[in-house]
C-alpha positions as a Markdown table, in Angstrom:
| # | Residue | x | y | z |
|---|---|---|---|---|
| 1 | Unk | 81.6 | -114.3 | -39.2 |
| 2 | Unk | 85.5 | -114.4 | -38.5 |
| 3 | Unk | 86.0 | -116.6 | -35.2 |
| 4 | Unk | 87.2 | -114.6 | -32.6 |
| 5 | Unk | 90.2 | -116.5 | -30.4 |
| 6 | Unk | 88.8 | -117.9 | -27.3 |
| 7 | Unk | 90.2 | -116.0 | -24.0 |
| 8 | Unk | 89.2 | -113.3 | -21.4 |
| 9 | Unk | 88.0 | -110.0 | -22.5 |
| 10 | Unk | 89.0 | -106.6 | -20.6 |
| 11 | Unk | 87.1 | -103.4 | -21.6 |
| 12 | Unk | 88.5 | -99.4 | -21.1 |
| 13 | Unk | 87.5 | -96.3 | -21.3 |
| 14 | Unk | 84.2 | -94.2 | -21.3 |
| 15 | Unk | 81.4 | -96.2 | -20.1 |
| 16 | Unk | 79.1 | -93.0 | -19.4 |
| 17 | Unk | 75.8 | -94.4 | -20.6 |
| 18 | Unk | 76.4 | -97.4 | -18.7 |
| 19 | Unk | 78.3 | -99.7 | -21.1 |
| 20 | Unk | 79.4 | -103.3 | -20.0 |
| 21 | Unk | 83.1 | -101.8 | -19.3 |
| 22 | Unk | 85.1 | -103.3 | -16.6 |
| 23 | Unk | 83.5 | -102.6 | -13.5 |
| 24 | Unk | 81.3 | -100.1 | -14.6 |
| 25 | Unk | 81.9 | -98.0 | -11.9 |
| 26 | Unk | 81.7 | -94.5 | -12.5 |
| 27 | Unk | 82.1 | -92.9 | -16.6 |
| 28 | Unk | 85.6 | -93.4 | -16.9 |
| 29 | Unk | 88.0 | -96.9 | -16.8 |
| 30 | Unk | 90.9 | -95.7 | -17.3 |
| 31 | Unk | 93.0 | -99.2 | -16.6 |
| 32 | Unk | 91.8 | -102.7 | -18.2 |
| 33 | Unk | 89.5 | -104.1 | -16.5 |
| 34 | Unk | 87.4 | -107.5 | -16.9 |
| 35 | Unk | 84.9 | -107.3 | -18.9 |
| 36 | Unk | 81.5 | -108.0 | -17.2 |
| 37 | Unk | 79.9 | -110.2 | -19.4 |
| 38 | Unk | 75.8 | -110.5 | -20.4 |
| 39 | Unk | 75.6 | -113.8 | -18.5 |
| 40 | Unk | 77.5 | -115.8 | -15.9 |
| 41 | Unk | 80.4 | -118.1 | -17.8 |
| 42 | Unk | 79.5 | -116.3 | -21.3 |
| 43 | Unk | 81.8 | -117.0 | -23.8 |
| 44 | Unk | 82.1 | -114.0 | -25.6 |
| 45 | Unk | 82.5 | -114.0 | -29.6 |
| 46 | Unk | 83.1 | -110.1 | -30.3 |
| 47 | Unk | 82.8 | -107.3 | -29.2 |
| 48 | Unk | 81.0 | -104.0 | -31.2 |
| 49 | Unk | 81.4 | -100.8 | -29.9 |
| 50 | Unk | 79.6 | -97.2 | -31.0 |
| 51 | Unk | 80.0 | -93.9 | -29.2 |
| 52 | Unk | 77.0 | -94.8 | -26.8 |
| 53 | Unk | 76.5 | -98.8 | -26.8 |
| 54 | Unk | 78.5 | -101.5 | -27.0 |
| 55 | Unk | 77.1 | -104.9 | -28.4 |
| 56 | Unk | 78.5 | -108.2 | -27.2 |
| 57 | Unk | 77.9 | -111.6 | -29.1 |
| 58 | Unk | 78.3 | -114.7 | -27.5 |
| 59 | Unk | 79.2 | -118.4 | -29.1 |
| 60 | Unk | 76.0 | -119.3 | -28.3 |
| 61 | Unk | 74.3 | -117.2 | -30.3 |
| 62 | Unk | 73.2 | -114.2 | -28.2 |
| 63 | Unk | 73.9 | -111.0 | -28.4 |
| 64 | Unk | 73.4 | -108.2 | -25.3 |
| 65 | Unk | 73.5 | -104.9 | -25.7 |
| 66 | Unk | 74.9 | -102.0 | -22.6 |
| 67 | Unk | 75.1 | -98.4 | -22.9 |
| 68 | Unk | 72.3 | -96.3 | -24.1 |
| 69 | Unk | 70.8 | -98.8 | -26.2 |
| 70 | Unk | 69.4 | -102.2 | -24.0 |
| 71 | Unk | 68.2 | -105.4 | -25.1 |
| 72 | Unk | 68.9 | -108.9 | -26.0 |
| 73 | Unk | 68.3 | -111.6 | -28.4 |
| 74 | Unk | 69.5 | -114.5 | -29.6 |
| 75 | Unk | 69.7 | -116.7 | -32.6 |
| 76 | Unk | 72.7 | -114.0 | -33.7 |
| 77 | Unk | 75.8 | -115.2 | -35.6 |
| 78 | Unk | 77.4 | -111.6 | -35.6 |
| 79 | Unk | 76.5 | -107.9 | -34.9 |
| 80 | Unk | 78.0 | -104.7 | -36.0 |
| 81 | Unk | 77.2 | -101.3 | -33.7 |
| 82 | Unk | 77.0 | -97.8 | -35.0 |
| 83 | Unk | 75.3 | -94.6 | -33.9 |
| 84 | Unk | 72.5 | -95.0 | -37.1 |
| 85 | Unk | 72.1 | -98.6 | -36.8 |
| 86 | Unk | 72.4 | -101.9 | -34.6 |
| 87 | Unk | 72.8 | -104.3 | -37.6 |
| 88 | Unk | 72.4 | -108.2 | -36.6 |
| 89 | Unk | 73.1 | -111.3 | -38.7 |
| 90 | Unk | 70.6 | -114.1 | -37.7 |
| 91 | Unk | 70.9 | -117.4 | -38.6 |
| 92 | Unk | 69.0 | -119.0 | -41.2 |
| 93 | Unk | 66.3 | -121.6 | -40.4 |
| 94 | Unk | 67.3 | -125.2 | -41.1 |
| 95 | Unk | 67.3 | -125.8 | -45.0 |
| 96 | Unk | 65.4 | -123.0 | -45.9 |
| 97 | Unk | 67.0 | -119.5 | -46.9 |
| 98 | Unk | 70.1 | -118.3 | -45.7 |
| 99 | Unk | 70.9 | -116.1 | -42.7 |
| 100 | Unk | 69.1 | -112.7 | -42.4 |
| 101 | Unk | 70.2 | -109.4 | -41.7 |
| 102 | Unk | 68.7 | -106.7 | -39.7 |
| 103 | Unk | 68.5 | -103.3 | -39.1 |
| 104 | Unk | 67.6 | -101.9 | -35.8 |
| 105 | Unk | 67.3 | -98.8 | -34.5 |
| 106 | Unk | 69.4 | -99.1 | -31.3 |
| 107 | Unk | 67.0 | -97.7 | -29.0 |
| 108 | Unk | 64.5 | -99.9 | -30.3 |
| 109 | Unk | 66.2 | -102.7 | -27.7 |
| 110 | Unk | 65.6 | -105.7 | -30.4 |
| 111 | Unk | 62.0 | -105.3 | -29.9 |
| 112 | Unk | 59.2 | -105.2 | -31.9 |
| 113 | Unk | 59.8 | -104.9 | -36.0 |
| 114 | Unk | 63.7 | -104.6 | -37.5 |
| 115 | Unk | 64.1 | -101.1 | -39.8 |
| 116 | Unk | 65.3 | -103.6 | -42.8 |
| 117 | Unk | 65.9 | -107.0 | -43.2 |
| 118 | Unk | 67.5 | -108.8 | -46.0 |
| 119 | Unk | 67.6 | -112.7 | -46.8 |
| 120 | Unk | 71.0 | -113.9 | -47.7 |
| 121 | Unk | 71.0 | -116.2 | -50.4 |
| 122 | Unk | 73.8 | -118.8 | -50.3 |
| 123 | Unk | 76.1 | -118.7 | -53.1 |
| 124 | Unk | 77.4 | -122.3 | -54.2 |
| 125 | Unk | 81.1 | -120.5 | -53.9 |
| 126 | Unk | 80.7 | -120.1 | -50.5 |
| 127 | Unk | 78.5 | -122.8 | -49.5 |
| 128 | Unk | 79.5 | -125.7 | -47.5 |
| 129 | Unk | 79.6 | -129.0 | -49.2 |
| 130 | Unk | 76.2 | -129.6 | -47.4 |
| 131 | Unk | 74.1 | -126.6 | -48.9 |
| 132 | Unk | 74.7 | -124.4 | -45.9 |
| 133 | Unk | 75.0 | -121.0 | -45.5 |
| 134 | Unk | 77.9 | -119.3 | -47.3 |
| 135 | Unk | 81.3 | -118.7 | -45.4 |
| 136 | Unk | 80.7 | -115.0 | -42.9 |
| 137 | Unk | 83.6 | -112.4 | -42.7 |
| 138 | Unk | 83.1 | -110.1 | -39.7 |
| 139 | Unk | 80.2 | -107.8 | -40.6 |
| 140 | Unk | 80.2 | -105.1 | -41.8 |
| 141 | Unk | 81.3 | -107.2 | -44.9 |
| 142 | Unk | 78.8 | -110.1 | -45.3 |
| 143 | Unk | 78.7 | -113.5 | -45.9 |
| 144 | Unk | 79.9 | -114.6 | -49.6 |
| 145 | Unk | 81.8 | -111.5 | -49.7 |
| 146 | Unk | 80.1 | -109.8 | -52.3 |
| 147 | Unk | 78.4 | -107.4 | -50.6 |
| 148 | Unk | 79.1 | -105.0 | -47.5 |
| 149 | Unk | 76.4 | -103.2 | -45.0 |
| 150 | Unk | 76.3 | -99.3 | -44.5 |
| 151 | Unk | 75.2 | -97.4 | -41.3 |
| 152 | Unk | 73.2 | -95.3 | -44.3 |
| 153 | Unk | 71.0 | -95.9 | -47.3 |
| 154 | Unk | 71.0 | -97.7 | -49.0 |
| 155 | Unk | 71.6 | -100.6 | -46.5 |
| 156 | Unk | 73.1 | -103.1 | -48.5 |
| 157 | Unk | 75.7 | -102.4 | -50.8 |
| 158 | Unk | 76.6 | -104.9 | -53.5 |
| 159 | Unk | 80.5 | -105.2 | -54.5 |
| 160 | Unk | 82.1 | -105.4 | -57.7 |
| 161 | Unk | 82.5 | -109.0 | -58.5 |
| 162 | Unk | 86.1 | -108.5 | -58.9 |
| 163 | Unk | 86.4 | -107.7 | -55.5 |
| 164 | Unk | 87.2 | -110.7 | -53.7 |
| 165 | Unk | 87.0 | -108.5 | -50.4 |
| 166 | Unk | 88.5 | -111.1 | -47.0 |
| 167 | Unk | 87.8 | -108.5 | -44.6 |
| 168 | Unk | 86.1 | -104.6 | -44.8 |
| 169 | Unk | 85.8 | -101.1 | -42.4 |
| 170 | Unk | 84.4 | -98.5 | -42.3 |
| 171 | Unk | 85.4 | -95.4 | -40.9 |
| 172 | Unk | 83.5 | -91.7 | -40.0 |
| 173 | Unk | 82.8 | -91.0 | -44.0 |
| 174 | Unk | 85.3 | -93.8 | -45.8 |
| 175 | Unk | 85.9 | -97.6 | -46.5 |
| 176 | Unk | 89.1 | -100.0 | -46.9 |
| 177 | Unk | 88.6 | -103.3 | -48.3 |
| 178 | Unk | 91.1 | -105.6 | -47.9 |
| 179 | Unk | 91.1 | -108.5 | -50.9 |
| 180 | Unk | 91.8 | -112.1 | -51.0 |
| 181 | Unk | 95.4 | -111.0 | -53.0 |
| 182 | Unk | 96.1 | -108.7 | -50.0 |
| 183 | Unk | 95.6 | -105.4 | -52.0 |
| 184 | Unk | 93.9 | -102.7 | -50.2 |
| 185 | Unk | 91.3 | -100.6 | -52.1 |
| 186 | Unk | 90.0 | -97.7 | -50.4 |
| 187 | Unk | 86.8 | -95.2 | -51.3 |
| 188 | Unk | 84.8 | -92.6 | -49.5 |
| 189 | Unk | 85.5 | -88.7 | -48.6 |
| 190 | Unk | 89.1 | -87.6 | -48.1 |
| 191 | Unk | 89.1 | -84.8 | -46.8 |
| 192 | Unk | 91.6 | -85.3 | -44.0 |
| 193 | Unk | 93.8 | -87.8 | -46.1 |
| 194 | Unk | 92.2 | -90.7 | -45.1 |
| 195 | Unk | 91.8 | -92.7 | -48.5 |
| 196 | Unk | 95.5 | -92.7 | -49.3 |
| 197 | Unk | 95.6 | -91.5 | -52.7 |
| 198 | Unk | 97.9 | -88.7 | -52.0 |
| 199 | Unk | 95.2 | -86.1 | -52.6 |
| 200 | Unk | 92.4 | -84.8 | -50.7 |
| 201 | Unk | 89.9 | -85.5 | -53.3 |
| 202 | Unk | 86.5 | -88.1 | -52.2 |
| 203 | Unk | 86.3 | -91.4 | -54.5 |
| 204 | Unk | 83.1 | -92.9 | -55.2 |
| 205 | Unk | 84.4 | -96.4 | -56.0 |
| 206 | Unk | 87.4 | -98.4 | -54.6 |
| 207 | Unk | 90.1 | -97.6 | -56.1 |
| 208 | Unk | 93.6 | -99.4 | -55.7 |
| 209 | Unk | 96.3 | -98.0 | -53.2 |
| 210 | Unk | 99.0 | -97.5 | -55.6 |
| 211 | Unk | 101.3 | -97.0 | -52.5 |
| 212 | Unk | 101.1 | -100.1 | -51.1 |
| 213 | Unk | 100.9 | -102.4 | -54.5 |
| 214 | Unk | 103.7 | -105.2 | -54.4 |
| 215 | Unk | 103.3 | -104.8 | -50.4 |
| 216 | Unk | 100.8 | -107.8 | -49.4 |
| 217 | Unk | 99.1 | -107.0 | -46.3 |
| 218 | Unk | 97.6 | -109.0 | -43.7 |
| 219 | Unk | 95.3 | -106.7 | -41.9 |
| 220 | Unk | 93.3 | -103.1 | -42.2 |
| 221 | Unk | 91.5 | -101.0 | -40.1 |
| 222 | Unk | 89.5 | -97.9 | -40.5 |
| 223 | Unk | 89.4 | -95.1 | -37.8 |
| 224 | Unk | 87.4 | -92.1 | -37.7 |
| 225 | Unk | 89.7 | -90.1 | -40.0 |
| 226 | Unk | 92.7 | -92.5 | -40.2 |
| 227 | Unk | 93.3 | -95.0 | -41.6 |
| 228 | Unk | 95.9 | -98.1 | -41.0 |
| 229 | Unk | 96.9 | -101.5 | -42.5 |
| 230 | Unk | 99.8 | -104.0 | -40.9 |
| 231 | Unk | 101.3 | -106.2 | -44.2 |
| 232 | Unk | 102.2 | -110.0 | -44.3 |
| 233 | Unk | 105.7 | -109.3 | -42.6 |
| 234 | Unk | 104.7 | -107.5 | -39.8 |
| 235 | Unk | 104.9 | -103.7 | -41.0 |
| 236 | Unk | 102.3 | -101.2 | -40.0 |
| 237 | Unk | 101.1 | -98.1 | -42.3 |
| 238 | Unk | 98.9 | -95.5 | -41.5 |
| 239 | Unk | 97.5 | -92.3 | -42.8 |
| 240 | Unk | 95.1 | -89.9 | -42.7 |
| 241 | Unk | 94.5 | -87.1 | -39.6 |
| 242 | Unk | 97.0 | -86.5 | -36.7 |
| 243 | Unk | 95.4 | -84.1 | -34.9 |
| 244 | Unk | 95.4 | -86.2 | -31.6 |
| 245 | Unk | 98.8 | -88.0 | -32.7 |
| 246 | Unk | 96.9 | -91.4 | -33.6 |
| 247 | Unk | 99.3 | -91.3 | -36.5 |
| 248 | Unk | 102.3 | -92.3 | -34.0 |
| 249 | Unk | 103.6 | -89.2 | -35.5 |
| 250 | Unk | 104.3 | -86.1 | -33.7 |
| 251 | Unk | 101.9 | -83.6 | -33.5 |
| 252 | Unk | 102.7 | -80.4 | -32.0 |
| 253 | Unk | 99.9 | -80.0 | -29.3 |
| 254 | Unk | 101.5 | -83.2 | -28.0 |
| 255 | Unk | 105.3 | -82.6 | -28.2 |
| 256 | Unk | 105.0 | -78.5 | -26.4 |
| 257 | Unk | 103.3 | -80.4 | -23.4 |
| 258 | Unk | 106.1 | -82.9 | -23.1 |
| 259 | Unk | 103.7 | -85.4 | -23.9 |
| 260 | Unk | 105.4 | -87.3 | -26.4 |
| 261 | Unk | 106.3 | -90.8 | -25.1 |
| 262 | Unk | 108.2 | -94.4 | -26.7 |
| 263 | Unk | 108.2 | -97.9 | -25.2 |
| 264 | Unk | 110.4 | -100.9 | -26.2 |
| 265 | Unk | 108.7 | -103.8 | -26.8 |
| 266 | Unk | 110.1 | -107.2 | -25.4 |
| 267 | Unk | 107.9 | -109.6 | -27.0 |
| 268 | Unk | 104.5 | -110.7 | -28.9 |
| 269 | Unk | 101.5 | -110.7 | -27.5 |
| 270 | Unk | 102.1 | -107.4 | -26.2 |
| 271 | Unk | 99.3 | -103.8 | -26.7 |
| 272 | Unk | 100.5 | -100.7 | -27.5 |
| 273 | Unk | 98.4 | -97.8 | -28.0 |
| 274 | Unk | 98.1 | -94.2 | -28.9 |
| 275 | Unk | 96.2 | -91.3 | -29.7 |
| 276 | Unk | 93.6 | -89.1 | -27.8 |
| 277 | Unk | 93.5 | -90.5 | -24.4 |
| 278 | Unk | 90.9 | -88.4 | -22.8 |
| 279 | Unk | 88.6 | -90.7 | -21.2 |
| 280 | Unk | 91.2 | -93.6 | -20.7 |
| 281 | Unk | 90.7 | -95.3 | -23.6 |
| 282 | Unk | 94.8 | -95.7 | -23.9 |
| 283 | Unk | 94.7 | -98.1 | -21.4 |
| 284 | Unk | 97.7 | -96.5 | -19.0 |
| 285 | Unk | 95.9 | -95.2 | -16.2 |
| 286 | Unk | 95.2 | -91.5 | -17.1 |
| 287 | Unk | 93.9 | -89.3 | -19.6 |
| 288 | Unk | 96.9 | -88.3 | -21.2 |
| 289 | Unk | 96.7 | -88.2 | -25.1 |
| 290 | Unk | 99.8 | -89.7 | -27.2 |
| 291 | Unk | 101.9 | -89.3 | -30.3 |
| 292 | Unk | 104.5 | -92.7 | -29.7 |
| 293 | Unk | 102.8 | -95.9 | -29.1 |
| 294 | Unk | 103.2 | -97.0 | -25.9 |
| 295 | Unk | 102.6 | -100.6 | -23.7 |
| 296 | Unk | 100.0 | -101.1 | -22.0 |
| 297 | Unk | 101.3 | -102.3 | -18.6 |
| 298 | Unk | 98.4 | -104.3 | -17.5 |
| 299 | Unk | 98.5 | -107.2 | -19.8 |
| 300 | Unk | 102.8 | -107.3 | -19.1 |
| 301 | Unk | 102.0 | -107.2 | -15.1 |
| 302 | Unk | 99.0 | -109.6 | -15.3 |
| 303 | Unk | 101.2 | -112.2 | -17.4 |
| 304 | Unk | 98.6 | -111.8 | -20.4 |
| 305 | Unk | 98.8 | -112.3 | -24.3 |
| 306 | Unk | 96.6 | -110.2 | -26.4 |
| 307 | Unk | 95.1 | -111.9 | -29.1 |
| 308 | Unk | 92.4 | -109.6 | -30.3 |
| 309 | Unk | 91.5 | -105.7 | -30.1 |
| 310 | Unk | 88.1 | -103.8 | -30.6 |
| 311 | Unk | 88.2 | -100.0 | -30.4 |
| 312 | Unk | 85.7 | -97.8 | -30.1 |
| 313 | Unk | 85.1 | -94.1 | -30.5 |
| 314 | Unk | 86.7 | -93.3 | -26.7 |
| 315 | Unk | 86.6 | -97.1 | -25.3 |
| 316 | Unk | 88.8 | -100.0 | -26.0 |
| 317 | Unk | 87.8 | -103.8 | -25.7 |
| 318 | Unk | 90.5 | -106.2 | -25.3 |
| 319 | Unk | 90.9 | -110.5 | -25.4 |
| 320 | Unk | 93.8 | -112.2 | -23.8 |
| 321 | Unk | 94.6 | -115.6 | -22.7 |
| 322 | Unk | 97.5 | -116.7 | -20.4 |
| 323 | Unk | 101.0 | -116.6 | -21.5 |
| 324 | Unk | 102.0 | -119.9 | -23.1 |
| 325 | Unk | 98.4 | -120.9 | -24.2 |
| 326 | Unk | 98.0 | -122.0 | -27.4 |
């Protein structure tokens, strides 16, 4: 998988089946808190998050799971949470076959027999020089990049070889891929605009955001209904549904409550969020819901740099290091 940077992890948020959130004191963080790792001094790798479990992955290989689903195991290069499916990629066994992927039913608490597996063979594009496995990209895309994993069948879902996908997500009911060219392709239902095709029409295939072509970009990210990509020079672009203002556009249940609220940045490093804020996930100590990003005062206040950012459905997962660390 994608190495995560090193640092300290802070979680917000809902944590009302008892996910690893801060403190974990009571349903509701609505402040980052530290992150209370699966084992004393674990250096955590990534963070997954669904609705009702969260799934951390350590450096050493183990991943823990909080929340409504429980369990452990280790062995684990990456995992990816969903509602449907815990999916875990194992690492392969000495010379033999590659790494192997695994469905699990997430109350099933890594116990007993996975849904699916699947044996990934290493391709000689992606292996290392010794035969290993093939180079990882944060699941859900999987290693070798030619192939991506779904919450539902069928499991694994090959990608046209043209594809050369560097990273994937998957929202509610749609995908973005992002390619090795920095061309974003996007495919699923559209019902609330989220494939960016200017029509609300579902695409069966990735097809090309005409939009954005000539505009390389560096990142994407798929919401439940949104959808948003940041390009090589620091611009960020997003479409799809507004209804809680997670466009950072105004939205007029926002704006009549006097809502609507705009920070000035003084640096990098820095979080802003937006969007429903219900259960905290926003980070600014309530539950109010916003159409304007806003800072995160925490980080600022605590002399922190955020380096990396995992959201889930109503929680928010968050690694920083000291100011002036490299």
């Amino acid at each position: 998988m994608a190495e995560e940077p090193r640092g300290s992890w802070f979680g917000f948020g809902f944590c009302g089946f008892g996910q690893a959130l801060g403190s974990g004191r009571g349903r509701q963080v609505h402040s980052p808190e530290p992150l209370r790792t699966p084992g004393a001094g674990a250096d955590v790798r990534r963070v997954s998050a669904s609705w009702s479990y969260t799934a951390v992955v350590t450096r050493g290989g183990q991943v823990q799971l909080s929340g409504a689903a429980d369990g452990a195991a280790g062995g684990c290069r990456d995992a990816w949470a969903s509602e449907a499916l815990l999916v875990v990629l194992r690492a392969g066994r000495g010379l033999g076959p590659g790494p192997e992927l695994q469905a699990w039913a997430p109350g099933s608490a890594l116990r007993g027999e996975p849904l699916w597996t699947h044996t990934l063979v290493p391709e000689a594009e992606g292996a290392d020089g010794a035969g290993g496995e093939a180079q990882a990209g944060a699941l859900p895309l999987l290693p070798g990049a030619r192939a991506y994993v779904s919450p539902r069948p069928p499991f694994y879902r090959p990608l046209a070889p043209e594809l050369r996908a560097r990273r994937l997500e998957l929202g509610a009911e749609h995908a973005l891929l992002l390619d090795e060219a920095g061309q974003v392709f996007s495919w699923g239902q559209g019902r609330h605009g989220q494939l960016g095709h200017g029509t609300l029409e579902a695409q069966p295939e990735p097809r090309l955001l005409e939009a954005l072509q000539g505009l390389p970009m560096a990142e994407v990210a798929a919401g439940g209904w949104h959808s948003v990509c940041v390009s090589e020079t620091g611009d960020i672009y997003i479409w799809g549904w507004n209804e809680s203002g997670q466009l950072a556009l105004p939205t007029r249940s926002l704006s009549e409550d006097g809502k609507t609220v705009a920070r000035e940045g003084e640096g990098t490093g820095e979080l802003y969020t937006w969007g429903w804020g219900k259960y905290g996930q926003l980070g600014h100590k309530g539950t109010t819901s916003l159409d304007r990003p806003r800072r995160v005062e925490y980080f600022v206040d605590k002399q922190l740099q955020v380096r990396a950012v995992s959201c889930g459905l109503w929680n928010t997962y968050v690694c920083a290091v000291e100011r002036g660390e490299s």
